[in-house]
C-alpha positions in Angstrom: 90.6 -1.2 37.9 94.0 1.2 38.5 96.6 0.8 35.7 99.9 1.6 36.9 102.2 4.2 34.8 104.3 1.1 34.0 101.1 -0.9 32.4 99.8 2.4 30.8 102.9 2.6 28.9 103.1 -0.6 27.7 99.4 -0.8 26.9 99.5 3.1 24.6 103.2 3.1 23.5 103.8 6.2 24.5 107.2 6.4 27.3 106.1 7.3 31.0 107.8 10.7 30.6 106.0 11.8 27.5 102.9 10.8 29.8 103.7 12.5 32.9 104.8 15.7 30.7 100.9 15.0 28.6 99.9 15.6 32.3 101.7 18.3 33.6 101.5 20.6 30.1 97.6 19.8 30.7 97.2 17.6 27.7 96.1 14.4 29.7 94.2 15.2 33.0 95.1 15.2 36.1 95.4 11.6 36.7 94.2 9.9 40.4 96.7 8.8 42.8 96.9 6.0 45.2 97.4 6.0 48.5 101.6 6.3 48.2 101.0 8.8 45.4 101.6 6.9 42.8 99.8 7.4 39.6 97.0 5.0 38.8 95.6 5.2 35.8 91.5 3.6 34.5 90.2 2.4 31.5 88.7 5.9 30.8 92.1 7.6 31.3 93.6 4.6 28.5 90.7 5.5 26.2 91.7 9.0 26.3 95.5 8.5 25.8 94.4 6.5 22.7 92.2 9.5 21.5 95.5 11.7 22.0 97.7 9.3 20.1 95.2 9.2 17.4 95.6 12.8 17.0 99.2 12.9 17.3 99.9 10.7 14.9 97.6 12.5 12.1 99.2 15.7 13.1 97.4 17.6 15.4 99.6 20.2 17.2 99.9 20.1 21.5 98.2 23.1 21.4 95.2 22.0 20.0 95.0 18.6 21.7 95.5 20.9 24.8 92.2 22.9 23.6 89.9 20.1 22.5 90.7 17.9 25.6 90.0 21.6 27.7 86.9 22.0 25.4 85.8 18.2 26.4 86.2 18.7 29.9 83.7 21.6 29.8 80.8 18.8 28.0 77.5 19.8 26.6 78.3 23.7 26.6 81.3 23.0 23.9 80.3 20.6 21.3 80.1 22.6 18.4 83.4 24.2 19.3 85.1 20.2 20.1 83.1 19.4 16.8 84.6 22.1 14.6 88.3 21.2 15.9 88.0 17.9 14.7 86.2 19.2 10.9 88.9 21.1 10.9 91.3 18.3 11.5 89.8 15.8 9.3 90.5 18.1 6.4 93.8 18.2 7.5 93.8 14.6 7.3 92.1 14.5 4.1 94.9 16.6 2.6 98.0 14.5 3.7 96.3 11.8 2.3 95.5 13.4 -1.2 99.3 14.2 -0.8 100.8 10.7 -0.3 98.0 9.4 -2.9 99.9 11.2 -5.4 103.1 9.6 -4.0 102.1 6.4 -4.2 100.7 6.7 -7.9 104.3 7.5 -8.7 106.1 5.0 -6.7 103.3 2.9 -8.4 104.4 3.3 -11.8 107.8 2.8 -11.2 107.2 -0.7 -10.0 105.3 -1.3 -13.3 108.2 0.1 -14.8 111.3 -1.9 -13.5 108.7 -4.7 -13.3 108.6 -4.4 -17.3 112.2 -4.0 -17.8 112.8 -7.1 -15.3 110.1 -9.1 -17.7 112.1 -7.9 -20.9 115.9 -8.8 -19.5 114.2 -12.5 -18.8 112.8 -12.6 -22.2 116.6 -11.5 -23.9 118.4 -14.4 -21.6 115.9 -17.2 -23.1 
């Protein structure tokens, strides 16, 4: 089944320029066209866009989406290189997490805090 860009947009989130520049810096394959040259899009090029968003969002740079969707594209020969990009970005991963874990044990302890003095200013209007 062909997914227009239209459809693709609304089904990723991602705008139908941020796809068509994804394709043209080399980020998203060359997509297939119909017969009036319009893009049209399958479920394996969605599944990809998802893969890309997923990597986006945790903070992978262009760059290195560019390189691991290159590396996929080459298939059995790169595996250990595609695996080591994503080791390499799971630690990433790992980090930001440890670093907003510390966060949120702060912004934890506040609300025990203001949730103690809010207990206490009810207990002094009885």
């Amino acid at each position: 089944m062909g997914y227009s860009i239209k459809t693709i947009s609304q089904k990723s989130g991602l705008s139908q320029y941020t796809l068509r520049y994804y394709e043209r810096e080399g980020v998203l394959p060359v997509v297939a066209r119909d017969e009036n040259g319009n893009r049209c899009f399958h479920d394996e090029d969605l599944e990809l866009i998802s893969l890309i968003c997923c990597l986006r969002d945790t903070g992978m740079p262009i760059a290195d989406i560019k390189q691991f969707i290159s590396l996929s594209k080459e298939g059995n020969s790169s595996l250990s290189e595609q695996r080591k990009l994503l080791q390499a970005h799971k630690l990433h991963i790992d980090e930001k997490i440890k670093f907003f874990q510390t966060f949120a044990q702060k912004v934890d302890h506040k609300i025990a805090y203001f949730a103690s003095l809010e207990e206490e200013a009810k207990a002094d209007c009885k």
